[in-house]
GULO-312668 format. One record per residue (C-alpha): residue in one letter; residue number from 1; x, y, z. Coordinates in Angstrom, 3 decimals. Each point is the difference from the previous one (the first is absolute). Layout:
<dolums>
DOLUM,type,seq,px,py,pz
DOLUM,A,NUM,X,Y,Z
...
</dolums>
This chain:
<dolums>
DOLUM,type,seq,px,py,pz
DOLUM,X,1,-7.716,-31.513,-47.530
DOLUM,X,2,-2.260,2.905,0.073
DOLUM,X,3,-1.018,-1.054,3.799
DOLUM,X,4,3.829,-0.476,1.000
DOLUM,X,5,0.761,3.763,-0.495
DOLUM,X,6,-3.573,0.967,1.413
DOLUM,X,7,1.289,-2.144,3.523
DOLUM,X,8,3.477,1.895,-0.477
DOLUM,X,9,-1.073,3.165,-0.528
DOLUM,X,10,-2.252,-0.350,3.125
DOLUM,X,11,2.311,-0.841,1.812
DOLUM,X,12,2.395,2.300,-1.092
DOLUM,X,13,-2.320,2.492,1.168
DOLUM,X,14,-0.466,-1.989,3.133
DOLUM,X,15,3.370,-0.036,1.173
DOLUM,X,16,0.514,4.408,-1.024
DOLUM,X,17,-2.849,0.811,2.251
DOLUM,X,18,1.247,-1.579,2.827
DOLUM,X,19,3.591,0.798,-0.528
DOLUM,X,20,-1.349,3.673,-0.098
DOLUM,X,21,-1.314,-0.428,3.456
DOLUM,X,22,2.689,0.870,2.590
DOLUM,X,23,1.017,-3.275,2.208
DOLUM,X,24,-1.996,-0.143,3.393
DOLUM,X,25,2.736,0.746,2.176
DOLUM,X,26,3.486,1.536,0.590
DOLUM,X,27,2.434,-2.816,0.988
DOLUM,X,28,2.128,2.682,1.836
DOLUM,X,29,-2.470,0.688,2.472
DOLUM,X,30,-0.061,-3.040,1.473
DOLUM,X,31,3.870,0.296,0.939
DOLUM,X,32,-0.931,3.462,1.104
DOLUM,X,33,-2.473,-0.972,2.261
DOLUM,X,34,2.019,-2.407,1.735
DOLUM,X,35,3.310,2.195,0.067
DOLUM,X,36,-0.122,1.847,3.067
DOLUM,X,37,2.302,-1.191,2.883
DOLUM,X,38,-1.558,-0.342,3.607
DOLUM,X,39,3.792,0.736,1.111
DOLUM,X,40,0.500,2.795,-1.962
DOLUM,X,41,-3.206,1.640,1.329
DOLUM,X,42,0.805,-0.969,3.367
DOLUM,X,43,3.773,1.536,0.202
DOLUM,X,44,-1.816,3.031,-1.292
DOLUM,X,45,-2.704,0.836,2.034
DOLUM,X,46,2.483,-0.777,2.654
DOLUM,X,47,2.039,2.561,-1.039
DOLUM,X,48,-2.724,3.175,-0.335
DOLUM,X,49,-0.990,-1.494,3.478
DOLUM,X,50,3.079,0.334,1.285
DOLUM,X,51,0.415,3.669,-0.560
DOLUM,X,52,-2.184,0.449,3.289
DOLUM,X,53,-2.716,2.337,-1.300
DOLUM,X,54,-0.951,1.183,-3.612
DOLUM,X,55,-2.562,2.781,1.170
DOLUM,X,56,-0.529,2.474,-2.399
DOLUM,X,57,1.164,2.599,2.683
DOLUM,X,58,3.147,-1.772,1.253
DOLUM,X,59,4.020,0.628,-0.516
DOLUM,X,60,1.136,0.339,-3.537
DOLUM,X,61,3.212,0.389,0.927
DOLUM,X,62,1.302,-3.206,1.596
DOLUM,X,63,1.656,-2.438,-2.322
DOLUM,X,64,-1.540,-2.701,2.308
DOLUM,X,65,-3.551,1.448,1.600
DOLUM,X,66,-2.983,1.563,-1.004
DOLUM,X,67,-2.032,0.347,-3.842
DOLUM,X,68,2.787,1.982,-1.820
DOLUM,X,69,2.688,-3.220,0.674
DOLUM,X,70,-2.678,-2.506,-0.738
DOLUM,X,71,-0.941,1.983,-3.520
DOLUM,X,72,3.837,0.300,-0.882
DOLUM,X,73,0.466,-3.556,0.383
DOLUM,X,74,-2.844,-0.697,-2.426
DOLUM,X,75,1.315,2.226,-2.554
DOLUM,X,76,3.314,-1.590,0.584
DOLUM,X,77,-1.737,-3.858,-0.799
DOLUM,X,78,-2.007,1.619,-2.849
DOLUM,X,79,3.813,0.937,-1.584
DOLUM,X,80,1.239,-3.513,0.919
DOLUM,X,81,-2.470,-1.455,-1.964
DOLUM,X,82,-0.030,2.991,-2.431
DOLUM,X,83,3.692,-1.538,-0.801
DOLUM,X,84,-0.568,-3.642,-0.049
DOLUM,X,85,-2.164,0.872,-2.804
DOLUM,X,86,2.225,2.300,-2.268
DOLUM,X,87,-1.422,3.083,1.901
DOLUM,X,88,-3.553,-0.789,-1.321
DOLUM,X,89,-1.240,1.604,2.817
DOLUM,X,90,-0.679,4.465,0.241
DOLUM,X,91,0.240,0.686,4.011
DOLUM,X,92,-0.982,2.987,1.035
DOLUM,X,93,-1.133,2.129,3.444
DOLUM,X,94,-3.740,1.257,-0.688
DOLUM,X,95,-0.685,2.127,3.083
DOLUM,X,96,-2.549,3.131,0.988
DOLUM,X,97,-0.109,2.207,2.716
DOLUM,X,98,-3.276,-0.304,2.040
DOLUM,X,99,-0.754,2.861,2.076
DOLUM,X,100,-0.425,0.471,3.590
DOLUM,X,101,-3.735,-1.123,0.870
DOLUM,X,102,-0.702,-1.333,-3.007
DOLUM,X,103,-0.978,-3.212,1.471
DOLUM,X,104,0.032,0.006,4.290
DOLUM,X,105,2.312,-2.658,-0.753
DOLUM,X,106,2.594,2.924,-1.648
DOLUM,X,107,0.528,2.304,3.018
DOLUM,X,108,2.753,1.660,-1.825
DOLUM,X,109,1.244,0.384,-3.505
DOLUM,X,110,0.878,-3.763,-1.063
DOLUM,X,111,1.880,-0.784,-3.516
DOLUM,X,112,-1.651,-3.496,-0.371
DOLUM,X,113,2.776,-1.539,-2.347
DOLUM,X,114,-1.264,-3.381,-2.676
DOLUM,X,115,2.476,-2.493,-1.269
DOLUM,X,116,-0.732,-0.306,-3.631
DOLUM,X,117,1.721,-2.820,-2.449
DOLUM,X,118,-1.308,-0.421,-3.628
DOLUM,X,119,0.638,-2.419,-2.372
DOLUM,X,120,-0.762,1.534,-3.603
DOLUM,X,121,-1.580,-2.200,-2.348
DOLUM,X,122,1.151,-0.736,-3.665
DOLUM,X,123,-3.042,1.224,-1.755
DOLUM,X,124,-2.032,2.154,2.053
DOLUM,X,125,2.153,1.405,2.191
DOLUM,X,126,-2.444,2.834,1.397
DOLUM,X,127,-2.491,-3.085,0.582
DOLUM,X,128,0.765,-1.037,3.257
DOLUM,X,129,-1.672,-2.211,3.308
DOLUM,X,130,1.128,0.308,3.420
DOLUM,X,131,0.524,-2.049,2.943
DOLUM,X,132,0.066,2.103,3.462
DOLUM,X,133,1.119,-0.956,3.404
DOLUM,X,134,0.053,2.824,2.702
DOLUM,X,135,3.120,0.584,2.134
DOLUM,X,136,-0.939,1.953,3.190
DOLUM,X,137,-1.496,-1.901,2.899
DOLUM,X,138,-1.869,1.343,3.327
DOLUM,X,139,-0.394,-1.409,3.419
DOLUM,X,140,-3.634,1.275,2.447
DOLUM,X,141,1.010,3.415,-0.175
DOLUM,X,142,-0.356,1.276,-3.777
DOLUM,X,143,2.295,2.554,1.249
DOLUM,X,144,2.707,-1.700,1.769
DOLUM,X,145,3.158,-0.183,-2.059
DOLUM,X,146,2.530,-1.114,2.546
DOLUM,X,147,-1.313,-3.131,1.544
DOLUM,X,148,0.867,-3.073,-1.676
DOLUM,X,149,-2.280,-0.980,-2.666
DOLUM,X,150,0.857,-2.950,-2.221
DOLUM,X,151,-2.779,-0.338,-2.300
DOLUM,X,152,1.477,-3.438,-1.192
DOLUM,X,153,-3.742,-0.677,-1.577
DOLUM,X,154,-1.398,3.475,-0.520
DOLUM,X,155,2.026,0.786,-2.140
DOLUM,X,156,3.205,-1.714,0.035
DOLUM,X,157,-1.314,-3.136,-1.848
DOLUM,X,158,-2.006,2.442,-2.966
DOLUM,X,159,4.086,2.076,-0.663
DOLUM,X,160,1.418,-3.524,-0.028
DOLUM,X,161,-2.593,-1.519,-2.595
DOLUM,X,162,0.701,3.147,-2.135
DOLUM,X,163,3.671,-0.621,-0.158
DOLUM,X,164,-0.277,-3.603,-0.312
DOLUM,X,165,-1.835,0.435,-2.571
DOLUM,X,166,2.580,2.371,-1.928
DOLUM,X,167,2.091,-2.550,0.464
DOLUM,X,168,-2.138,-1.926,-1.800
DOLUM,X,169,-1.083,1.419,-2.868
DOLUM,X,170,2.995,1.845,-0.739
DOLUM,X,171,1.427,-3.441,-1.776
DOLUM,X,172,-2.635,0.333,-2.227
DOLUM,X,173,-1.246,2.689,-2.927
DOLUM,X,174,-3.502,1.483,-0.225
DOLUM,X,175,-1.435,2.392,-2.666
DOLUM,X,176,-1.132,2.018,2.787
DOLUM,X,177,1.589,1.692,2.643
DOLUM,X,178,-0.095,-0.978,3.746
DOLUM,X,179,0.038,2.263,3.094
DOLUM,X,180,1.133,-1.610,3.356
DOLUM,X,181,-0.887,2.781,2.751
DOLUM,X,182,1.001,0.572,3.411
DOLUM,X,183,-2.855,2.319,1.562
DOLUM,X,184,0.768,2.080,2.902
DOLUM,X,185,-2.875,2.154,2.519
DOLUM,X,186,-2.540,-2.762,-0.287
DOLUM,X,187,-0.703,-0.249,3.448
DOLUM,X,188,0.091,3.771,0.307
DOLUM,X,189,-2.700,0.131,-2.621
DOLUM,X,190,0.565,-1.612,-2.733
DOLUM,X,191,2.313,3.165,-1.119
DOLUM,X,192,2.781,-2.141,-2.341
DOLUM,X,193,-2.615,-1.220,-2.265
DOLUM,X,194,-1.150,3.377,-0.605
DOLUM,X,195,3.139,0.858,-1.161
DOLUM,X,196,0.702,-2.344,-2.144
DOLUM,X,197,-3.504,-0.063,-1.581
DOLUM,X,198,0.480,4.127,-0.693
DOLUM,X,199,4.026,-0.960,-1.342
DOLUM,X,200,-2.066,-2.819,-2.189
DOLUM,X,201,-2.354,2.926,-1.151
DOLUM,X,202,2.655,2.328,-0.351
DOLUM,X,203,2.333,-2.144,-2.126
DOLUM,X,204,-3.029,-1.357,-2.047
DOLUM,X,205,0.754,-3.806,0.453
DOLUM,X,206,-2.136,-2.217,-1.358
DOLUM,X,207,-0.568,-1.747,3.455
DOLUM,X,208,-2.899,-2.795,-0.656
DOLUM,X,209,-0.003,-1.991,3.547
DOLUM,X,210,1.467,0.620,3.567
DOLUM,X,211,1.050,-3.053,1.791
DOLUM,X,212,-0.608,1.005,4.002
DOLUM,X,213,1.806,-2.718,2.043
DOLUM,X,214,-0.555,0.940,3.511
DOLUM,X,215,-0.145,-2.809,2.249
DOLUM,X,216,1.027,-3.413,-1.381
DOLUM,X,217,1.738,-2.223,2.752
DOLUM,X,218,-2.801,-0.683,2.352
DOLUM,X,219,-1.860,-3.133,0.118
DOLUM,X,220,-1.642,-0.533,3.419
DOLUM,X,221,-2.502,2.455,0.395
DOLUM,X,222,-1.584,1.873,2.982
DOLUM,X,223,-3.091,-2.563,-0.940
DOLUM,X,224,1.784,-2.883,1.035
DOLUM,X,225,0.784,-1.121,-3.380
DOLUM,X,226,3.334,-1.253,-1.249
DOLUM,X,227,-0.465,0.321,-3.944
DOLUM,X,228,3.096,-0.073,-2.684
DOLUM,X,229,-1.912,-0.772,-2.442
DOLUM,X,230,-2.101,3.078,-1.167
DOLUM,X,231,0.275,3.564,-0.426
DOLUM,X,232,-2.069,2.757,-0.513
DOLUM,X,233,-0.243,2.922,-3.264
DOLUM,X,234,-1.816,3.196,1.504
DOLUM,X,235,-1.429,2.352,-3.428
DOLUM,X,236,-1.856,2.673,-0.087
DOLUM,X,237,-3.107,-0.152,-2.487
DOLUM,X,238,0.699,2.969,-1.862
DOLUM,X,239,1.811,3.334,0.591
DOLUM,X,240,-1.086,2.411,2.896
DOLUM,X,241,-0.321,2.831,-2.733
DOLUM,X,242,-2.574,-2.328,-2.048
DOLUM,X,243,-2.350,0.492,2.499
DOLUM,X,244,-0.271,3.780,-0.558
DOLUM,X,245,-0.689,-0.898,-3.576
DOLUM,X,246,-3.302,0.253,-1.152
DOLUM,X,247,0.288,-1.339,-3.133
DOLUM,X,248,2.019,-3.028,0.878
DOLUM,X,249,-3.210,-0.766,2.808
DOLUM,X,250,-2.411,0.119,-2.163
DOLUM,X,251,1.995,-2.441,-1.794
DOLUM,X,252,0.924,-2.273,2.231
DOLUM,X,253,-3.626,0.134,1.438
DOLUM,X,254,-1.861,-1.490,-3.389
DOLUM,X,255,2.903,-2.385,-1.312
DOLUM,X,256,1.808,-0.922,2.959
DOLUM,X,257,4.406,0.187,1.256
DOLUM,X,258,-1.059,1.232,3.375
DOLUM,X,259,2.973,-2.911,0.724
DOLUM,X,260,1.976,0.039,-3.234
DOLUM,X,261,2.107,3.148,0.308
DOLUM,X,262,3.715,-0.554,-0.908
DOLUM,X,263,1.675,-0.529,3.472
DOLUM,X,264,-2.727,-2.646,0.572
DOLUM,X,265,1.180,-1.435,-3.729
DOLUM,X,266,3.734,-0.068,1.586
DOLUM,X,267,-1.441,-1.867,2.555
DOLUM,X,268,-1.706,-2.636,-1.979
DOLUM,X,269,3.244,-0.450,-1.747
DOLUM,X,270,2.402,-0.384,2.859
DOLUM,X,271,-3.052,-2.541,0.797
DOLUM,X,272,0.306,-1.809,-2.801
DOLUM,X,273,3.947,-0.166,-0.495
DOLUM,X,274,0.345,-1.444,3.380
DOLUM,X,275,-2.718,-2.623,-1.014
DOLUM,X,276,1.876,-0.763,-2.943
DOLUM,X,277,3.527,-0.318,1.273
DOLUM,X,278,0.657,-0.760,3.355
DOLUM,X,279,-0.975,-2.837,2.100
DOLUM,X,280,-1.661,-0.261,3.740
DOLUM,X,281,-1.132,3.804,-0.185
DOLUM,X,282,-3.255,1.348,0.052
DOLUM,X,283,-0.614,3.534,-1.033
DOLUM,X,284,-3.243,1.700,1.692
DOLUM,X,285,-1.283,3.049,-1.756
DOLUM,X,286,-1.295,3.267,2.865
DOLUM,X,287,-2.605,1.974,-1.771
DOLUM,X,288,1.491,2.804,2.207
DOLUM,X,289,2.719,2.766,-0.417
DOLUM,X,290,1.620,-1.304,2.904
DOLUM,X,291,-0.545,-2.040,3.501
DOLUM,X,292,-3.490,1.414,1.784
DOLUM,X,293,0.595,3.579,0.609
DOLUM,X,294,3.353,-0.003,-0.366
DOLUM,X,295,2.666,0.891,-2.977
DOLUM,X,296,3.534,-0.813,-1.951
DOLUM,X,297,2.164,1.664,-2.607
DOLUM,X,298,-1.869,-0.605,-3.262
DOLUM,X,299,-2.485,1.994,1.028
DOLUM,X,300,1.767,3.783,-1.234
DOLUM,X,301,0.285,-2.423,-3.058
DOLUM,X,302,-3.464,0.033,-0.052
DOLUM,X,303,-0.748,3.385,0.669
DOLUM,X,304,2.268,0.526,-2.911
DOLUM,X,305,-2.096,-2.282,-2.582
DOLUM,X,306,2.904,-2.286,0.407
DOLUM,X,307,-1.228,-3.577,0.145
DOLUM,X,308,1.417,-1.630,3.603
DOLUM,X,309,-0.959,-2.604,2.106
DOLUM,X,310,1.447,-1.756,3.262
DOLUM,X,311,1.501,-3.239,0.394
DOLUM,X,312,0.218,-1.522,3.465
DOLUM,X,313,-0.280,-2.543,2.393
DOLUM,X,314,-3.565,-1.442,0.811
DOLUM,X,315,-0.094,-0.583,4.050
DOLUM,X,316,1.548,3.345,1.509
DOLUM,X,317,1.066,0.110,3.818
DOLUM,X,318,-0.561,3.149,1.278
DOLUM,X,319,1.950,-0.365,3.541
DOLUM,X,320,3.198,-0.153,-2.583
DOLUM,X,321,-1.055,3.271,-2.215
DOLUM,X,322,0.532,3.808,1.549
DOLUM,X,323,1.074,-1.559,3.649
DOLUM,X,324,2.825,1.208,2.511
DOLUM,X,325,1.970,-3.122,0.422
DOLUM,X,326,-1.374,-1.593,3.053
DOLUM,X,327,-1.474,-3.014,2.064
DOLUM,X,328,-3.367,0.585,0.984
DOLUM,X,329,-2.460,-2.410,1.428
DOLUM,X,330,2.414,-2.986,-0.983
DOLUM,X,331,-0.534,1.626,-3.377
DOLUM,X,332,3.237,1.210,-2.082
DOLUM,X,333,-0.580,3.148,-1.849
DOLUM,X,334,1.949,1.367,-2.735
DOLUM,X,335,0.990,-0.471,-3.527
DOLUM,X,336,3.382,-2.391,0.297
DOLUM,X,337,1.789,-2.070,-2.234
DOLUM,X,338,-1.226,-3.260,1.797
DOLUM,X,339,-3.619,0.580,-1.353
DOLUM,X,340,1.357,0.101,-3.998
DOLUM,X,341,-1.029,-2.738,-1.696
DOLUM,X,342,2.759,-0.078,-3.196
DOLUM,X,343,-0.792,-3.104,-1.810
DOLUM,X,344,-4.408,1.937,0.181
DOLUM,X,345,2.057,3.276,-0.894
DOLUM,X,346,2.124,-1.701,-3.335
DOLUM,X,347,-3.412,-0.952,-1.294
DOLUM,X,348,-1.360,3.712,-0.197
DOLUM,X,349,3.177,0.590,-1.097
DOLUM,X,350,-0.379,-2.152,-3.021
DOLUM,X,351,-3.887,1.451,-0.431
DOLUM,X,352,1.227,3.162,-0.642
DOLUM,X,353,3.240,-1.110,-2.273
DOLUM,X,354,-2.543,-1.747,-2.712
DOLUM,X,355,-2.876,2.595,0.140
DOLUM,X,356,3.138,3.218,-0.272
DOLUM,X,357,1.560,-2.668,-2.993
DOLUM,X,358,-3.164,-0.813,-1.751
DOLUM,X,359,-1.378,3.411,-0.235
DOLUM,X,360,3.581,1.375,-1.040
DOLUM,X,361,0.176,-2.704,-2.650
DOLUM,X,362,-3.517,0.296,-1.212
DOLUM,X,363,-1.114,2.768,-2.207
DOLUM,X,364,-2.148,2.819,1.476
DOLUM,X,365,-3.501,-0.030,0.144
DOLUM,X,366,-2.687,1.346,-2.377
DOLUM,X,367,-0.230,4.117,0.897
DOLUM,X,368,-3.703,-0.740,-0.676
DOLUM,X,369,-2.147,-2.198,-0.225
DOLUM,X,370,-4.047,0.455,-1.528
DOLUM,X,371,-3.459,-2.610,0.476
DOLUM,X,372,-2.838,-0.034,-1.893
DOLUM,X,373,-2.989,-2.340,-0.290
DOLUM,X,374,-2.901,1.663,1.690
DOLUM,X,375,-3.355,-2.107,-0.833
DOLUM,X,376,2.389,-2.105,-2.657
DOLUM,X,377,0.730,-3.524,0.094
DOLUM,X,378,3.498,0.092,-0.046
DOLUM,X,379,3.192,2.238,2.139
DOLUM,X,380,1.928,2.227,-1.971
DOLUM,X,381,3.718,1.474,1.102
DOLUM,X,382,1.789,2.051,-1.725
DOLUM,X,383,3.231,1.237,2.038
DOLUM,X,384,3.160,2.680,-1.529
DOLUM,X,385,3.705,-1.668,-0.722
DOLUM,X,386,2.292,1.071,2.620
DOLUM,X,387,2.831,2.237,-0.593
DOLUM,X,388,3.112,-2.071,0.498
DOLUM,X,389,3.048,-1.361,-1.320
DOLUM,X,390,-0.616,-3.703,1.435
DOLUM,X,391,-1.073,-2.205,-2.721
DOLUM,X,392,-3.921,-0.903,0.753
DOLUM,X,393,-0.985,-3.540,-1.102
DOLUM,X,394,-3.613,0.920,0.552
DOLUM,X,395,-2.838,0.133,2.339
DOLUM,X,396,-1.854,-1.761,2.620
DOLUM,X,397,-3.570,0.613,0.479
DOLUM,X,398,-1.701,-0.615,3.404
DOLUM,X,399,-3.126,-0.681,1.282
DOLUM,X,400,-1.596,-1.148,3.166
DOLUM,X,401,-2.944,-0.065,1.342
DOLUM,X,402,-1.044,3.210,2.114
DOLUM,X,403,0.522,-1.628,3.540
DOLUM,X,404,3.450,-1.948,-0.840
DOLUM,X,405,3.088,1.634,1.819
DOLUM,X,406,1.873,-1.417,-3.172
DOLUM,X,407,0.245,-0.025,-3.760
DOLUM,X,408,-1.061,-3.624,-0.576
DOLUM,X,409,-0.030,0.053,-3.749
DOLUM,X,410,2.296,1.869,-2.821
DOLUM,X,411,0.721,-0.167,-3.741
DOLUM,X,412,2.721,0.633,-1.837
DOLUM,X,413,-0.146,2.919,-3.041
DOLUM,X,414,2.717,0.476,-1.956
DOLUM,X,415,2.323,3.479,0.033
DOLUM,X,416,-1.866,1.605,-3.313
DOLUM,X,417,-3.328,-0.120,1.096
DOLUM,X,418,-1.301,2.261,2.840
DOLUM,X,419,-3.708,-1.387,-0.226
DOLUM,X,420,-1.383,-3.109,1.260
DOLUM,X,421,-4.060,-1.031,0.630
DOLUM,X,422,-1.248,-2.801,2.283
DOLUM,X,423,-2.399,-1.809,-2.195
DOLUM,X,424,-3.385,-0.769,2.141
DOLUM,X,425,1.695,1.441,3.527
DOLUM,X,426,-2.633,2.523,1.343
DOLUM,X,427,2.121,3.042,1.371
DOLUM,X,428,-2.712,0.174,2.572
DOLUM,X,429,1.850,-3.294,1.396
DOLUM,X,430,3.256,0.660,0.215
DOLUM,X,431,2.845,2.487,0.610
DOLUM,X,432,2.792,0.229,-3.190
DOLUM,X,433,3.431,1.242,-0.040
DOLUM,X,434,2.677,-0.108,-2.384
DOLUM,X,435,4.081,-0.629,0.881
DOLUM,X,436,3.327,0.029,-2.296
DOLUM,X,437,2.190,-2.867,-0.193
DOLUM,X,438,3.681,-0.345,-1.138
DOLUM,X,439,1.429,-3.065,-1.633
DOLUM,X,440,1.155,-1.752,2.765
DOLUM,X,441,-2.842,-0.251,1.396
DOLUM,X,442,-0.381,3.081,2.750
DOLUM,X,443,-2.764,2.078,0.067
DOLUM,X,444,-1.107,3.325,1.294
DOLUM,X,445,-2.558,0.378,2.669
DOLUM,X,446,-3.722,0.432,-1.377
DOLUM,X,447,-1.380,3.312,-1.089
DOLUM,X,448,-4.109,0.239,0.503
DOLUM,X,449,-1.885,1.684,-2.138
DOLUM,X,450,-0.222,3.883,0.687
DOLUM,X,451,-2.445,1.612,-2.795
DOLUM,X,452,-2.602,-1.389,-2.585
DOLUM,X,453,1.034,-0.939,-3.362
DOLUM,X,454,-1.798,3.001,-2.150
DOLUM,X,455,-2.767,-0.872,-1.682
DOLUM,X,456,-0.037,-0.796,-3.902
DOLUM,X,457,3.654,-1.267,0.482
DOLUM,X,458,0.871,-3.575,0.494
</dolums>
């Protein structure tokens, strides 16, 4: 008798700490993933095409020509799906004036005008991710803003992604708020995302990953290549104003993150999520801001201690990017609607839809997060609750070893403890990091260690 309620009791027990652990994944982003229409994407990118040019400097008068008709129209699809949802949507102008030679690309006083739609989460509503595309376009001359200039792939197919994906998620609700943004001025110099970065600053949001989509139709490179099967996830290691930081160096130079910065977290995790829940598409991870010498639109993010990061094709063809529309050579130049791949572009699409959903769903991450276990035999974490009104189920910690690009192992910790200790892990061995997880499952991007635990504490 005695050893029939020792057996139930354990496994009572058994069966409470597992059913405290949250379930491995979110059934919902599966559906997600695959949601995205190829048509859908098509008919729009057709459409900002099809206004002729979308140059920063061109008409904003015409109902039918130029940037200020093409941004219209996407504040008009932002309200149509703002009502097919209820009017879940807020859609709003975010512009600033950028003066005369500012840039060489701004020859006179330029109001470079964003597209902003936000869908306000149930919880935290100040808590918010964001998924960018960038309206203008530009042909061989940055300055010519008359000739046609389609920009079907750069940047047409990043705008349609963004509303696709409002479309999207807006059937669905999230604890956290997301931002769908239509940048202005980025081939002028990058001058939208500035402004919205500042209005994020200004209105305090709470804006914990930038989704850069610039780029995502293309699949037969300049290389030769025909690939529609991979992708690539530029991140920056840590912010530019880190590097001023002596403190943070000296840090980073005796116990490592010289990779582990949060925009390269956001990367990991857009890694890992596409892993995880779609099929024939392999993410590739850039340890680089951007392509080789070049830039995008999360970078003001950046600049801003925003984590951002760009999503894009993998095989780029540069006689279709920045080219008058031409035959050269036997060569066609230019940057049409025949060289879109949609079915390639639907699968970014759905890249972005689960990372904005599963970060919007999951709590947020740890504000900080503390190591110890110099000359010990064991790890020790200790990380602070975040302040939210998502329920947290607990915490995952991480580890890898030092020359993984991944988190390769994790452990679950329940919600009312903040501590946890690798037993017989050197810390010389590995890199730790801590991230919260909701109940269903999602989970914030990893926060590394940023200080010491103090000494005489545990």
């Amino acid at each position: 008798m005695k050893q029939h309620i020792l057996l139930s009791l354990f496994l009572l027990s058994f069966v409470q700490l597992f059913a405290q652990t949250p379930p491995a994944a979110d059934a919902r982003l599966y559906d997600i993933a695959d949601a995205p229409s190829a048509d859908r994407l098509e008919a729009d990118i057709t459409r900002l095409a099809g206004f002729g040019t979308r140059h920063t400097l061109s008409d904003t008068t015409s109902t039918t020509r130029g940037i200020g008709a093409a941004r219209r129209w996407i504040f008009d699809e932002f309200n149509r799906i703002s009502k097919d949802c209820g009017g879940c949507l807020e859609v709003f102008y975010q512009r600033n004036l950028v003066p005369a030679g500012e840039s060489r690309r701004i020859p006179e006083p330029t109001w470079v005008v964003n597209v902003i739609a936000i869908q306000r989460g149930t919880a935290d509503p100040n808590r918010m991710v964001m998924m960018s595309g960038d309206i203008d376009s530009r042909i061989s001359d940055p300055l010519n803003f008359t000739d046609d200039s389609p920009g079907a792939n750069d940047n047409a197919s990043g705008m349609a992604g963004v509303l696709e994906a409002a479309r999207i998620l807006t059937k669905y609700k999230f604890p956290g708020s997301v931002v769908y943004a239509g940048l202005s001025g980025e081939e002028q110099g990058l001058f939208g995302g500035k402004g919205l970065a500042q209005y994020a600053q200004d209105n305090n949001w709470n804006l914990l990953g930038v989704l850069n989509n610039d780029m995502i139709g293309n699949i037969t490179g300049i290389d030769g290549v025909t690939d529609n099967q991979s992708f690539r996830i530029f991140s920056e290691p840590y912010y530019p104003d880190d590097a001023n930081d002596e403190r943070k160096n000296i840090y980073r130079r005796f116990f490592g993150g010289e990779v582990d910065g949060p925009s390269r977290q956001l990367a990991r995790y857009v890694h890992r999520l596409t892993e995880q829940y779609t099929t024939n598409l392999k993410p590739m991870l850039v340890y680089r801001l951007d392509r080789f010498g070049r830039g995008g639109h999360h970078r003001p993010f950046n600049d801003a201690n925003m984590p951002g990061i760009r999503i894009m094709e993998t095989h780029e063809n540069y006689t279709q990017q920045h080219q008058d529309i031409r035959t050269e050579d036997g060569i066609e130049y230019g940057d049409k609607l025949e060289h879109v791949n949609f079915p390639y572009a639907a699968k970014l699409t759905g890249v972005n839809a689960i990372t904005l959903a599963g970060l919007a769903a999951a709590p947020p991450p740890p504000p900080l997060v503390m190591i110890g276990g110099t000359v010990e035999p064991s790890a020790r974490l200790k990380w602070e609750k975040p302040e939210t009104n998502t329920e947290i189920a607990g915490y995952y910690v991480h580890y890898r070893l030092t020359t993984e690009p991944q988190w390769t192992h994790k452990r679950f910790v329940p919600a009312d403890k903040l501590t946890y200790t690798f037993t017989n892990i050197v810390v010389d061995n590995y890199f730790f990091g801590v991230s919260s997880v909701g109940p269903d499952g999602n989970e914030s991007y990893v926060v590394f260690p940023s200080t010491l635990i103090p000494r005489g504490t545990k």
